[in-house]
Structure formats: structure tokens, C-alpha cells
C-alpha positions, 0 to 999 in steps of 0.5 A: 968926909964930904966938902961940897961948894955950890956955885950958879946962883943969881937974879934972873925974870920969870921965864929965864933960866940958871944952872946950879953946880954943886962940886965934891970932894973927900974920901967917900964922894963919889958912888953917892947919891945927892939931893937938891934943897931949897930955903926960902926966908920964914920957911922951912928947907924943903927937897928939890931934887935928888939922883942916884949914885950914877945919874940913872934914876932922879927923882923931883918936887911936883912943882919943879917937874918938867922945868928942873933937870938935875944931873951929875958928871962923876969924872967931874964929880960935880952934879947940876941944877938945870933950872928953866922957866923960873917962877918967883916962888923959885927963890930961895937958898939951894943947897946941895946935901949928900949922902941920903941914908935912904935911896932917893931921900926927899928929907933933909934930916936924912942926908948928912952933908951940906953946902955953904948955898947960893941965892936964887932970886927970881923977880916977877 
């Protein structure tokens, strides 16, 4: 079993910037890779972002590319959101999932953990 809690959401402007934190526990976290998702009312859950088991390759959603950083401490066992330059089509629920049943999977069906999900509201 994996348990993972996110935490960092908030309401911020366009332009402005949040960090997201997803921490994990249980007796297979660790040498995992993980997966950011989003969720917007009336939409479907769509990929974000996603990193291997040690932070070396990461892979992003086109419209994210160049404004999102995602990254993982595995002392910490915690994997990050770095989010800058936030748009309003940016809102929605993150979720952060584990493990992919493929390397790099950009599909939620594919991963069988979740966390509860923070808001993230950007306003225009």
C-alpha cells in the first residue's frame, strides 16, 4: 500500500506561482515513479507531470512545459509541483498518483494510488 497527502494549494493571479507537495508512505514507496494530475469541473482528469523512481527523467503536458517543474526528495519521500507563471486554464484539482504500470505513464488509469487533491484556483 501507498498513502499519499498532498498539500500547497491555494488561489494566486496569473503570473504568480505555487509549490505543490505530495508526501508518501507505506511499504512499497520509495523506488517508485509518481504522476501529477489535474481536474477541472465538467472535465476529464488529465496528466501533468510525471518522474521516475530517482528524479532523473521527467516527463510534462505540452501546455505546462517550461512553467511546471516537478521533482521528488526520496530522504523525504516527498515529490514536488514547482508551478510558475500560472494561467487561469491552470485551475483545477492536483492529484498526485503512484506507481505507473508503465514507465512515464501519462494515464491516470494506469497508476493505482491517489491522493485526497488540493485546489488550485488561478484568477485572471
Amino acid at each position: 500500500q501507498v498513502q499519499l497527502v498532498e498539500s500547497g494549494g491555494g488561489l494566486v493571479q496569473a503570473g504568480g506561482s505555487l509549490r505543490l507537495s505530495c508526501a508518501a508512505s507505506g511499504r512499497t514507496s520509495g523506488r517508485i515513479g509518481m504522476g501529477w494530475f489535474r481536474q477541472a469541473p465538467g472535465k476529464e482528469r488529465e496528466f501533468v507531470a510525471a518522474i521516475n523512481w530517482n528524479g532523473v527523467t521527467t516527463w510534462y503536458t505540452d501546455s505546462v512545459k517550461g512553467r511546471f517543474t516537478i521533482s521528488r526528495d526520496n530522504v523525504k519521500n516527498t515529490v514536488y509541483l514547482q508551478m510558475n507563471n500560472l494561467k487561469p486554464d491552470d485551475t483545477g484539482v492536483y492529484y498526485c498518483a503512484a506507481p505507473p504500470k508503465r514507465y512515464g505513464s501519462n494515464i491516470a488509469a494506469e497508476y493505482d494510488y491517489w491522493g485526497q487533491g488540493t485546489q488550485v484556483t488561478v484568477s485572471s
